[in-house]
C-alpha positions as CSV (number, residue, x, y, z in Angstrom):
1,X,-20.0,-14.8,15.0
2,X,-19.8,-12.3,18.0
3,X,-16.0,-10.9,19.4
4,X,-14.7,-13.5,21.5
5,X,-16.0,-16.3,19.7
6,X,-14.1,-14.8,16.8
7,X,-11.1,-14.2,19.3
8,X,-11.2,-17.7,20.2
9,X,-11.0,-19.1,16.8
10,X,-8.2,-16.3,16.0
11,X,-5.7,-17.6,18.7
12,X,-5.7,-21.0,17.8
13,X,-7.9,-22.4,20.7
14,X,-11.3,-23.5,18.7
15,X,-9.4,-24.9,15.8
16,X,-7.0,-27.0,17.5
17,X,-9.6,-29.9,18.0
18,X,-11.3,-30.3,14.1
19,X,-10.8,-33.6,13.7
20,X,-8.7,-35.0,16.6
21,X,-9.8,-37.2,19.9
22,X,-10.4,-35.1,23.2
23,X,-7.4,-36.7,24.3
24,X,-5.1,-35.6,21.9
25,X,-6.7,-31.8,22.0
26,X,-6.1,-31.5,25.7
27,X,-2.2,-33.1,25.5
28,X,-1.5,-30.0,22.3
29,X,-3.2,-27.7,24.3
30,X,-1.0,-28.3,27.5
31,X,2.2,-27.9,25.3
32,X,1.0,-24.4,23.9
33,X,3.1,-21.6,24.8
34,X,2.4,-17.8,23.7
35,X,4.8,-16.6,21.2
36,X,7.2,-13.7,22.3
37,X,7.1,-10.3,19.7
38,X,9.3,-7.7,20.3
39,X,7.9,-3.7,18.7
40,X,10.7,-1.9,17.4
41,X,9.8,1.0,19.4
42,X,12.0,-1.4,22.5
43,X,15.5,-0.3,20.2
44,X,14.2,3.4,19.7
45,X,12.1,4.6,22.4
46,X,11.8,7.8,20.8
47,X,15.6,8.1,21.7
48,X,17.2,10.5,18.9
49,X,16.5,10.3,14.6
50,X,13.9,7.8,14.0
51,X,16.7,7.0,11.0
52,X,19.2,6.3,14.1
53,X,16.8,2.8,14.6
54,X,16.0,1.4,11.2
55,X,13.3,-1.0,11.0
56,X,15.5,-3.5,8.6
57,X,18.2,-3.2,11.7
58,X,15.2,-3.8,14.4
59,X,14.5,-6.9,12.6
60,X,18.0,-8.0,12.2
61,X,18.6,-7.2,16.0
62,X,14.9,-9.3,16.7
63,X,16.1,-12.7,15.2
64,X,19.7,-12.8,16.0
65,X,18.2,-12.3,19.8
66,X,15.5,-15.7,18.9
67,X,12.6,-13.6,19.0
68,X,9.3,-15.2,17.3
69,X,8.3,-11.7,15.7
70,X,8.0,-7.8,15.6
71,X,5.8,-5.5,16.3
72,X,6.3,-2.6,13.7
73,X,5.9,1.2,15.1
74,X,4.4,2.8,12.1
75,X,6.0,6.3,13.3
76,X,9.6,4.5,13.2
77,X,9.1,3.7,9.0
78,X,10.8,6.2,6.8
79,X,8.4,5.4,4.1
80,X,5.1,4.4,3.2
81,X,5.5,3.5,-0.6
82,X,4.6,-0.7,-1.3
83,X,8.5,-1.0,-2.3
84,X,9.4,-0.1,1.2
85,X,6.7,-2.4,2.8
86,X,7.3,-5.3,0.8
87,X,10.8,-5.4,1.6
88,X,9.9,-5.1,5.5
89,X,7.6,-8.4,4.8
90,X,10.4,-10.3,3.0
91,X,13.1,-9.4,5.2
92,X,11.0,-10.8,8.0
93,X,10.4,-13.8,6.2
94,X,13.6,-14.9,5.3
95,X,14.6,-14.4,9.0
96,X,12.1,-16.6,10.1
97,X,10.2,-13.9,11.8
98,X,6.8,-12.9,11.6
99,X,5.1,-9.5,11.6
100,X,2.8,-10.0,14.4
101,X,1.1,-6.3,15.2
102,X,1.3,-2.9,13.6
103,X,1.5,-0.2,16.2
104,X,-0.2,3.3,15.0
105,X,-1.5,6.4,16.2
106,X,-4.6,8.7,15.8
107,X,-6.8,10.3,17.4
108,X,-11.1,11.3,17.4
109,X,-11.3,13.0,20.4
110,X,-12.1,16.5,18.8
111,X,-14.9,18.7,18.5
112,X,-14.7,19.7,14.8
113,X,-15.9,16.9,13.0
114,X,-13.2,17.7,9.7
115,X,-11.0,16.4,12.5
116,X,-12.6,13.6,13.5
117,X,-13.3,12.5,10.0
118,X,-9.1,13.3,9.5
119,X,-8.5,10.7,11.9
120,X,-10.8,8.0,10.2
121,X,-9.3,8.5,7.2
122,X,-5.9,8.1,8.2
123,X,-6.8,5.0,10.1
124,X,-8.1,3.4,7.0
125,X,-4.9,3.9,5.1
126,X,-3.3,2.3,8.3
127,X,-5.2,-0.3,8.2
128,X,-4.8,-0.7,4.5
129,X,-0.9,-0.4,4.9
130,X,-1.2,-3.3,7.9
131,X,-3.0,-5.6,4.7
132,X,0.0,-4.7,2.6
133,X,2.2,-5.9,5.6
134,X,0.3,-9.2,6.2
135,X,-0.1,-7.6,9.4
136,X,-2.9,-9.5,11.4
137,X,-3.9,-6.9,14.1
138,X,-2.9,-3.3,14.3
139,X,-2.8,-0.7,17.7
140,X,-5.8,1.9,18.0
141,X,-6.0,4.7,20.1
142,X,-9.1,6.7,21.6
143,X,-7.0,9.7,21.6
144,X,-7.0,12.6,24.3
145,X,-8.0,16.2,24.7
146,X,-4.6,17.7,24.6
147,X,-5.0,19.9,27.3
148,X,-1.6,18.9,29.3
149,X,0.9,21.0,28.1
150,X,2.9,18.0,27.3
151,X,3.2,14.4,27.4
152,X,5.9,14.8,31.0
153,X,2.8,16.8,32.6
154,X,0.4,14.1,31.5
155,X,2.7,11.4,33.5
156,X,3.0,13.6,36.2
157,X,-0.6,13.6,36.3
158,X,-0.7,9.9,36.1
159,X,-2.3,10.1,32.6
160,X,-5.4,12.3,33.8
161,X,-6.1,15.4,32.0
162,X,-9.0,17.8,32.0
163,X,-11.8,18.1,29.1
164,X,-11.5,21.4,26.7
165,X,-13.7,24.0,28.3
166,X,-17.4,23.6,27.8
167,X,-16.8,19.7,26.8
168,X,-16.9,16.2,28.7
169,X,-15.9,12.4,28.1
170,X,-19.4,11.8,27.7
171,X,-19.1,14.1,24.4
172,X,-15.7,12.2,23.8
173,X,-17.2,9.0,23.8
174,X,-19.6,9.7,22.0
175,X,-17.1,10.8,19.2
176,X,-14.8,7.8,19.7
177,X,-17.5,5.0,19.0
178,X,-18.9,7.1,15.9
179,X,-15.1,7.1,14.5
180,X,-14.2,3.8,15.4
181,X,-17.6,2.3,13.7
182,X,-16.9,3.8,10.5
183,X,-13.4,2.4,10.4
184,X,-14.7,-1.5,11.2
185,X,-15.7,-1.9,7.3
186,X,-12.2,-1.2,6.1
187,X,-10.9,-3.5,8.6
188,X,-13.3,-6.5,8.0
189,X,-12.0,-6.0,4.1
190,X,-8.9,-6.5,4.8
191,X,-8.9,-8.7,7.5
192,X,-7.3,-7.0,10.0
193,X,-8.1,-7.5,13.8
194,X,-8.2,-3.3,15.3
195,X,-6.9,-3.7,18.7
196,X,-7.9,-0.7,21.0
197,X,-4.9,-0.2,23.5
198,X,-5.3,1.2,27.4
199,X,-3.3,4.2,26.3
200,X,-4.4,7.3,27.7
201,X,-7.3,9.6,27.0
202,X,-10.8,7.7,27.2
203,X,-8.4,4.3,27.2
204,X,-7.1,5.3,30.1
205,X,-9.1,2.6,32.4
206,X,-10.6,-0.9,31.6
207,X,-14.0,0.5,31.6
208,X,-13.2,3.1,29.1
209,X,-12.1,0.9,27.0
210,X,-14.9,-1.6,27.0
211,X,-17.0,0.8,26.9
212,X,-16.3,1.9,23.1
213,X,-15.8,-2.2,22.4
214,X,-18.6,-3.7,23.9
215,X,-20.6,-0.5,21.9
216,X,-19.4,-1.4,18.6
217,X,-19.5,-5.0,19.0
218,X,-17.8,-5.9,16.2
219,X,-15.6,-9.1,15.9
220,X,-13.0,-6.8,14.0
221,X,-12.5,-4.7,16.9
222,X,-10.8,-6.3,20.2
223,X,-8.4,-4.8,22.4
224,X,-4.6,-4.3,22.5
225,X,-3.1,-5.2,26.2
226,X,-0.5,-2.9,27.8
227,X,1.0,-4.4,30.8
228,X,2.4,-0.7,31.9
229,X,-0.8,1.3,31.0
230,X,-2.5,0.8,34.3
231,X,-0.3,3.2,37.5
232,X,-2.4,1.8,40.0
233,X,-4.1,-1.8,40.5
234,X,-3.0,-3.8,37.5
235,X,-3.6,-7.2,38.0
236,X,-7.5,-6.6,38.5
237,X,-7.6,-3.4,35.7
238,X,-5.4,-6.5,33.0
239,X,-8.0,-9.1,34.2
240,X,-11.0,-6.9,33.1
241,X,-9.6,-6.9,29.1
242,X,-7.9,-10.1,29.2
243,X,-11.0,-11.7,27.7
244,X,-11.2,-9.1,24.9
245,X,-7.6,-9.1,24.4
246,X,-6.0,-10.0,20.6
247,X,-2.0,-8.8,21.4
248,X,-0.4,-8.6,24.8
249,X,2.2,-6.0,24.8
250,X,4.3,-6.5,27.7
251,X,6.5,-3.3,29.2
252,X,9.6,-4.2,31.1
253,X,11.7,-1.6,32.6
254,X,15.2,-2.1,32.7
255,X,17.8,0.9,34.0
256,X,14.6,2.5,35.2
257,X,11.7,3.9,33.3
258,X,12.0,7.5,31.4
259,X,8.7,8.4,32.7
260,X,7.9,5.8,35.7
261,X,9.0,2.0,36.5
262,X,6.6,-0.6,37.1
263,X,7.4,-3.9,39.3
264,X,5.4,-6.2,36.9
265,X,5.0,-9.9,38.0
266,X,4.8,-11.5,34.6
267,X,4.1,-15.3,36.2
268,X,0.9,-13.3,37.6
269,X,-0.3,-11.6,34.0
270,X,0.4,-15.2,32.2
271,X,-2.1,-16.9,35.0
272,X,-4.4,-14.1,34.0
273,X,-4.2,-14.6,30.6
274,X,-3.9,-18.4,30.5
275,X,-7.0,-18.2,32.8
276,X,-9.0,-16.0,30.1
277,X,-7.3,-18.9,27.0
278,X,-5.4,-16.3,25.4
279,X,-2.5,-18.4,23.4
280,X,-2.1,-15.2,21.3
281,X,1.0,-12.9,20.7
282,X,3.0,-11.3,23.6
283,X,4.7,-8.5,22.6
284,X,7.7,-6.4,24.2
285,X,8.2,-2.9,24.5
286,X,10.9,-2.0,26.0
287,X,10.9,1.3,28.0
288,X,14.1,0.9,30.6
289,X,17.2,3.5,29.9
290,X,19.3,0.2,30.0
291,X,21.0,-0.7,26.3
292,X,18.7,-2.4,24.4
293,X,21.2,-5.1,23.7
294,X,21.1,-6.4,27.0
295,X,17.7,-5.4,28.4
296,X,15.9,-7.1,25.4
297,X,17.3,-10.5,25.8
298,X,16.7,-10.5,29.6
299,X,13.5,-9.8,28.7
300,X,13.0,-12.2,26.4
301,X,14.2,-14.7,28.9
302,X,11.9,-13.1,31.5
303,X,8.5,-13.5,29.5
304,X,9.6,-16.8,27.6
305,X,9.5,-18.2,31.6
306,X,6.5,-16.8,32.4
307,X,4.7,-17.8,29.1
308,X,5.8,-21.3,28.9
């Protein structure tokens, strides 16, 4: 089975028919409506102590606001040990929620190989902590070559940075696909969809991006949909991956941005995605200076319109 017919079957679209009339198929289909995630990274926005925005309260916060699911932010968890995780899972459960994406971060765009080879192995024990989570799909990143002198310069530059001296994204790319290939056996074990975001570095542009996918061509690697990764030209740059896409994460920007505010038209990006038969997960992130406790239910309301 190649990627998108595997992405097909995954959101829902090529199993609805088995064993019922055309008729019926195209009525369910009609009613379909994406369900709406929120990541918990919308109540802490690297805002203060990670320990400030508990995951349990996230949760808590998530349902009583009639959320479908979260996203978990793996830098947001103040532990790793299975006790921990298993009481994430059942505290989600008995909400009603489910854990619909597991955002993470690592890098492979280094010269030293040790590095490189780092990064793999901390992306298999992510993506063996996403099976322990029931987690379906979990965020990848290409990574970038660090040479900004920090993440405000990097937005200043509108995500562009320089190679390291004597280097060039061909190198990088070449570095990315290795890393990402050796990380596709761990995910096909434990069934978990990796989803390489338009973040910065090599992901920075939808041909970047399906660049490294369409060389792996794996069904266990798809891509991971931010609204708010693209600074110029979205609708056309979110068209591009929409057909490779397994989570949406949608960006709203309440209070204004930290680092810049987007004038999204969601009713747009659903037409795109309904166009491309995605039916999978939207998910919010929240990056507004508004309180969270307002800005997340107008959100809600916002994408639950534009969705339906």
């Amino acid at each position: 089975m190649d990627r998108r017919s595997f992405l097909k079957t995954a959101s829902g679209s090529a199993l609805l028919g088995l064993g019922r009339p055309a008729e019926g198929l195209a009525q369910e289909k009609s009613r379909r409506t994406n369900p709406i995630g929120v990541s918990t990274y919308s109540f802490w926005r690297f805002n203060g102590p990670k320990e400030d925005f508990p995951i349990e309260s996230c949760i808590d916060q998530a349902a009583e606001m009639g959320f479908d699911g979260v996203e978990l932010l793996l830098m947001q968890m103040t532990s790793e040990d299975n006790s921990y995780l298993q009481a994430i899972k059942k505290r989600a459960f008995q909400h009603g929620l489910a854990l619909c994406g597991f955002s993470t971060h690592q890098g492979f765009v280094f010269p030293e190989k040790e590095k490189r080879q780092e990064n793999i192995d901390l992306t298999i024990h992510q993506i063996e902590l996403a099976y322990k989570l029931g987690i379906p799909t979990m965020r990848l990143n290409t990574g970038r070559w660090g040479t900004s002198k920090s993440f405000d310069d990097l937005m200043a530059n509108r995500g562009i940075e320089p190679p390291l001296d004597g280097y060039t994204d061909e190198d990088a790319f070449g570095w990315v696909i290795d890393s990402i290939e050796k990380c596709i056996p761990k995910a096909e074990e434990c069934g978990v969809v990796l989803g390489l975001e338009n973040h910065w570095g090599l992901g920075r542009t939808p041909e970047g991006v399906l660049r490294i996918v369409e060389a792996i061509k794996s069904p266990w690697l798809a891509v991971t949909l931010d609204t708010g990764n693209f600074l110029e030209d979205p609708y056309s740059r979110l068209e591009q991956l929409a057909p490779h896409t397994v989570l949406l994460q949608a960006k709203t920007y309440y209070g204004g941005g930290k680092w810049y505010t987007l004038d999204l038209d969601y009713p747009r990006i659903a037409q795109i995605m309904r166009k491309h038969n995605f039916h999978g997960w939207v998910s919010l992130e929240f990056e507004g200076s508004e309180d969270p406790k307002t800005a997340l239910p107008k959100s809600l309301a916002l994408l639950r319109k534009a969705f339906s």
